[in-house]
Every structure is written in structure tokens, then in C-alpha cells.
N, C-alpha and C positions, 0 to 999 in steps of 0.2 A: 576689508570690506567684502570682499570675495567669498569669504568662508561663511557671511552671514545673509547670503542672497538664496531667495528661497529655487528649486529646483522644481521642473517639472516634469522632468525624464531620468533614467540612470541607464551607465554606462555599465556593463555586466564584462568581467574580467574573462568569465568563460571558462574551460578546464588549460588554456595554455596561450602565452602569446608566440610560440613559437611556429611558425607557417608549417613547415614541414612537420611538425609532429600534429599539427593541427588537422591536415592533411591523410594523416595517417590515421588519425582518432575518429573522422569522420566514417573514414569506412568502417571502421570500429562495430562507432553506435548505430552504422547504416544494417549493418548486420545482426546486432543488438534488439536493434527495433524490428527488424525484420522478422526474426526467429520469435521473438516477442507477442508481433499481433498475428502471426501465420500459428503458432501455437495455442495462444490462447484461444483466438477465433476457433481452430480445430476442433481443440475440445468442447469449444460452447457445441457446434454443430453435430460432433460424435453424442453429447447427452444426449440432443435434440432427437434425430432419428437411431439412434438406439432405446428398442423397450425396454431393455433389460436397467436403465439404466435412469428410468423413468422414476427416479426415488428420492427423498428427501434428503440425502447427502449431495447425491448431485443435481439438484435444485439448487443445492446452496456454493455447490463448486462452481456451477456453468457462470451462478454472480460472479463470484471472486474472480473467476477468468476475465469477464467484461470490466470489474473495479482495473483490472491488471492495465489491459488495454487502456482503459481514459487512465490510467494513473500515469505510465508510461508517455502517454500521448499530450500530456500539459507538458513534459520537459525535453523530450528528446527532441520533438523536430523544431524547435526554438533553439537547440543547442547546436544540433546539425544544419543551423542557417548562420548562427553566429560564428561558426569553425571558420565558412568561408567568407567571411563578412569582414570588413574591417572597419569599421563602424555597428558596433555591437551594443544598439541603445534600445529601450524599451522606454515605453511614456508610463508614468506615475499609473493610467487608471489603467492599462495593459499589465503593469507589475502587478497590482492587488488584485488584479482577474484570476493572471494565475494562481497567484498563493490563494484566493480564495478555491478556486476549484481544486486545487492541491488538497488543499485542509478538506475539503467534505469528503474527498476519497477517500486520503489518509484516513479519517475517524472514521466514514465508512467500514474501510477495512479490517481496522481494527476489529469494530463490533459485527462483523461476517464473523471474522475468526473464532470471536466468542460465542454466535451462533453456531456455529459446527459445532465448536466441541458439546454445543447443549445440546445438540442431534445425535453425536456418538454417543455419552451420557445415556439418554433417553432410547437409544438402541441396544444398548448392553446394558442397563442395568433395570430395562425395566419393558423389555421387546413385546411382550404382549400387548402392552398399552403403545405401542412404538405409534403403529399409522393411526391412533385416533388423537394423541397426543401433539405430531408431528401432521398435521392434517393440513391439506393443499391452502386453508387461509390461514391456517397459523403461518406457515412457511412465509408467505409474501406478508403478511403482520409481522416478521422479523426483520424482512429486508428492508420493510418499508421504512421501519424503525433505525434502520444500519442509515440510510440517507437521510432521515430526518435528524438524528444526532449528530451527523456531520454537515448539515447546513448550519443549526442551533450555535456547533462552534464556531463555523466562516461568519455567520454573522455577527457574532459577538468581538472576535477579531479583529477582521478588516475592519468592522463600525471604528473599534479604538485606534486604529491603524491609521485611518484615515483621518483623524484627530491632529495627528501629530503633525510637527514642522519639518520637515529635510533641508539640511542646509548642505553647501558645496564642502570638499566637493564630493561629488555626484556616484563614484565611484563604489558599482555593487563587488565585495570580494565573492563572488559566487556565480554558477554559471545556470541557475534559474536562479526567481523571486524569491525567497526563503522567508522566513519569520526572521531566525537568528541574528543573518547576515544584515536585514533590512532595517532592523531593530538598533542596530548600531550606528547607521548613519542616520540616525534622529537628532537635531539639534535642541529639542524638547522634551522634556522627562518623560520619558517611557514607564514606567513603574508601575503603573497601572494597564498598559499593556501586556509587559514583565509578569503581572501576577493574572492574567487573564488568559494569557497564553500555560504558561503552568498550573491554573484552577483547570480550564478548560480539557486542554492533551494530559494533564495527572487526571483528570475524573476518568477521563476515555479508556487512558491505560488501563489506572486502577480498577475499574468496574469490571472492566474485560476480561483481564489477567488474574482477578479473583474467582469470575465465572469461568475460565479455562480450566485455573487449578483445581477448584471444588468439583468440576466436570470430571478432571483426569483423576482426582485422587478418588471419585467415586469407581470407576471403569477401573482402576486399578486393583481397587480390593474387590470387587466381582468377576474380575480376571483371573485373579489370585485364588479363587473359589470355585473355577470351572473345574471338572477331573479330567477331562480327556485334554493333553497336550496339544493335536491340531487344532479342534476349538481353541485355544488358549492363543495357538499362533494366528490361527484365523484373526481373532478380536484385534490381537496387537497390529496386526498387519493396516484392518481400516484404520489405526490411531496413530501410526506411526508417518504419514506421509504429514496430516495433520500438525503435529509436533513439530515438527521438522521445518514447516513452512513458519510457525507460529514464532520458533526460535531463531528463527533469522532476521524476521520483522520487526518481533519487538525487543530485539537485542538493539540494531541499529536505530529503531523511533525512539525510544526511550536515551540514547546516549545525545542522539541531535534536540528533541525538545522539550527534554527536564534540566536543560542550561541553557536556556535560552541568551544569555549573558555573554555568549559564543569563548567558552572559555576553551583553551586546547590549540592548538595551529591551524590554521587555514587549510594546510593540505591534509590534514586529517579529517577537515570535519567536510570536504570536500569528496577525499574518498565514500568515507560513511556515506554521502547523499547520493553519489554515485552507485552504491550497492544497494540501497533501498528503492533507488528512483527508476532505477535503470537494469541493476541483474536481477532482484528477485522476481518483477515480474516474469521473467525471461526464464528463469526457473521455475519457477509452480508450477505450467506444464508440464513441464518434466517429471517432477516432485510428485507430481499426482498419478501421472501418467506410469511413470515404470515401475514404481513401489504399488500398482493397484491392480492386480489380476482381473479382475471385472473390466478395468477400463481397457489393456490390452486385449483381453476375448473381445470385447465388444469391437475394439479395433478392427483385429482381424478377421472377425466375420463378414464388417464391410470391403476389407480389402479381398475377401474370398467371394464377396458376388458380384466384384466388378469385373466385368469385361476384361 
């Protein structure tokens, strides 16, 4: 009778039930997060007063720095309260908050990064028309559009999400809300959740990931067409930090929520959420920052008039 009494909180397993390594993991993600919102914050403020830098790439980076931060910021510092916590429970409408704000990041993100690359695109293969094309209201009509398609999916979501029944017991295998993990402890058909979550994050991916490719394979053979060698490095240089960020995100998105089914081990699909939740943000700073000769000049000119 136990297993069929309905729940109105879940107990979240966390990344360990062991104290001491719990202990150890804190300082971890304390650091984690730290390098995280001190990084990305950085960079939003180096765009800010830097002219140089006053342009429509990094329009669309200084976003993705701030996606970084609240994306970051829905899971670590819930995770670095439940390390010390022994009682690691979250109430039912606390769970769907997060994953709903998870989810408009997440699909946020996504379509940032498909934004970029349609900036690079439109920078190398067509730079004449670059700033009338790439114009200060296109720019925020893009972004606007980046959080509008990721409300469009939390709503669609959590609505069916919150449909469903949870029965005991109560026990989340995951150390935030997740789709995957939450999905599982349903006592009531999911299935139409199952394919909402998969229409929803496949439209996201797919749409994105097509407008990436089509972007890069355009910049690729006008790269291919430059004659001077520096130009050639020049181009690859703005598109390689890009790449780079874009292959690690939708490596790991795409392996957590085109199964939503949670097929695989616990501690695999744990790790994975652990690298997209938690290191890449903490990377693309970096990723942007040392692979980007403008962004270091611009650095170091501030660090050359201060005091």
C-alpha cells in the first residue's frame, strides 16, 4: 500500500552518500562555482567597457556568459547544500521550478549557439553586408527568440509533468530535478511526456545543429577560398573557440535527453550531467577567452591602466 501513496516531496540521492567524500566534493563544486560566476561575470564586464569589443559576436558571448551563470546557478548551490545536509529533500512544486528553469536555459543555449554561428557565417561569408545584417535589433530579436523558445518548451513540459502521479517510493537517483531521472519515478504513463520531452529537445537540437552546420560548412568553403594564409588563420581562429564550446554541449545534451527512458547506469548519466551542468560552464570562459586574441588585448589593456 506504501508504494501506491501519492508523494509530495522527493528525497534526491545527490552525487554521494559517503560524508567524507561528500565533504571533499563540496569544496570541489565550491570552487567550481566559484571560477564559474567570477569568469563568466568577468567577461560579461570586459565586453561591457571594452570598445573594441563592442560588436556582434560579443553581443552574443557576453549572453552565453550570463545563460552560463543562471545555468550553473539552478544546480550547484542546491547540490552544495544537500552535500551537507542529511536530509536532502525538495517539495514536488521546488522540483519542477528547477527543471523548469533548467529547461529554458538549456534550450536557451542551445539556440545562442546557433545564433553565433549565424554571426560568424554572416561575418565571413558575406562581411560587407556584416553590421547591416547583424544590426543592434536584430541582435536582441535573436536573443529574444533564444528565451522565448525555451519557455515555449518548460511550458510544454513541466504542464505534462505536472500531470502525472508519483508514487513511493519517493527516492530521486540524481543530485538536481532532471527530466530523465523524474520521469522514472512516475506511477502513471509517461508516454506522452516521453514524446514531448523528445518532440520538444529533438526540435531544439535538430533546428540548431542544422543551422550550425549549414553555418560552418558555408565559412568553411569561403575559408577554403581565401589566398593569403593569415586571413585563413585569422577566420579559423574566431570559429574555433565556437566549435569547441558547441562540441561539448551538444555532445553531452543530446546523449542525456534523446533517452529520456534513462537507459545506461546511474553513474554514467550522473557524470554526463555533472559535465554539462557544472564544467562547461566553468569552461567557456576560458574557451573564449585564451583561444581569442581580441579578448586577451582587450584584457590586457585594462590590466595596463590600472593602478
Amino acid at each position: 500500500m506504501e508504494n501506491s501513496s501519492m508523494v509530495t516531496d522527493f528525497i534526491l540521492l545527490g552525487l554521494t552518500d559517503n560524508p567524507q567524500l561528500g565533504v571533499l566534493l563540496f569544496g570541489v563544486l565550491l570552487i567550481v562555482y566559484t571560477v564559474t560566476v567570477l569568469g563568466n561575470l568577468g567577461l560579461v564586464i570586459l565586453i561591457r567597457v571594452s570598445p573594441c569589443l563592442h560588436t556582434p559576436m560579443y553581443f552574443f558571448l557576453s549572453n552565453l556568459s550570463l545563460l552560463d551563470v543562471c545555468f550553473s546557478s539552478i544546480t550547484i548551490p542546491k547540490t552544495l547544500a544537500n552535500l551537507l545536509s542529511k536530509l536532502q529533500a525538495v517539495s514536488f512544486l521546488g522540483c519542477v521550478t528547477q527543471m523548469g528553469l533548467f529547461i529554458i536555459f538549456a534550450s536557451a543555449e542551445c539556440n545562442l549557439l546557433a545564433s553565433m554561428a549565424y554571426d560568424r557565417y554572416t561575418a565571413i561569408c558575406h562581411p560587407l553586408l556584416y553590421h547591416v545584417t547583424m544590426s543592434r535589433v536584430r541582435c536582441l530579436l535573436l536573443v529574444a527568440g533564444c528565451y522565448f523558445g525555451g519557455l515555449v518548451n518548460m511550458v510544454s513540459v513541466t504542464a505534462s509533468i505536472t500531470q502525472l502521479s508519483f508514487c513511493q517510493p519517493r527516492v530521486l537517483p540524481h543530485f538536481f530535478c532532471d527530466i530523465p531521472p523524474l520521469l522514472a519515478l512516475a506511477c502513471s504513463d509517461p508516454w506522452i511526456t516521453q514524446i514531448l520531452v523528445v518532440g520538444c529537445g529533438g526540435f531544439t537540437l535538430v533546428t540548431s545543429i542544422v543551422v550550425i552546420l549549414v553555418s560552418y560548412m558555408s565559412v568553411l568553403m569561403t575559408i577554403l577560398g581565401i589566398p593569403s594564409a593569415s586571413s585563413k588563420q585569422k577566420a579559423f581562429s574566431t570559429c574555433a573557440s565556437h566549435m569547441t564550446a558547441v562540441g561539448l554541449y551538444y555532445g553531452t545534451t543530446m546523449y542525456t535527453y534523446l533517452q529520456p527512458s534513462q537507459r545506461g547506469s546511474q553513474a554514467g548519466n550522473q557524470m554526463v550531467s555533472v559535465f554539462y551542468t557544472m564544467v562547461i560552464p566553468m569552461l567557456n570562459p576560458l574557451i573564449y577567452s585564451l583561444r581569442n586574441q581580441e579578448v586577451k588585448a582587450a584584457l590586457w589593456k585594462i590590466l595596463k591602466q590600472s593602478p
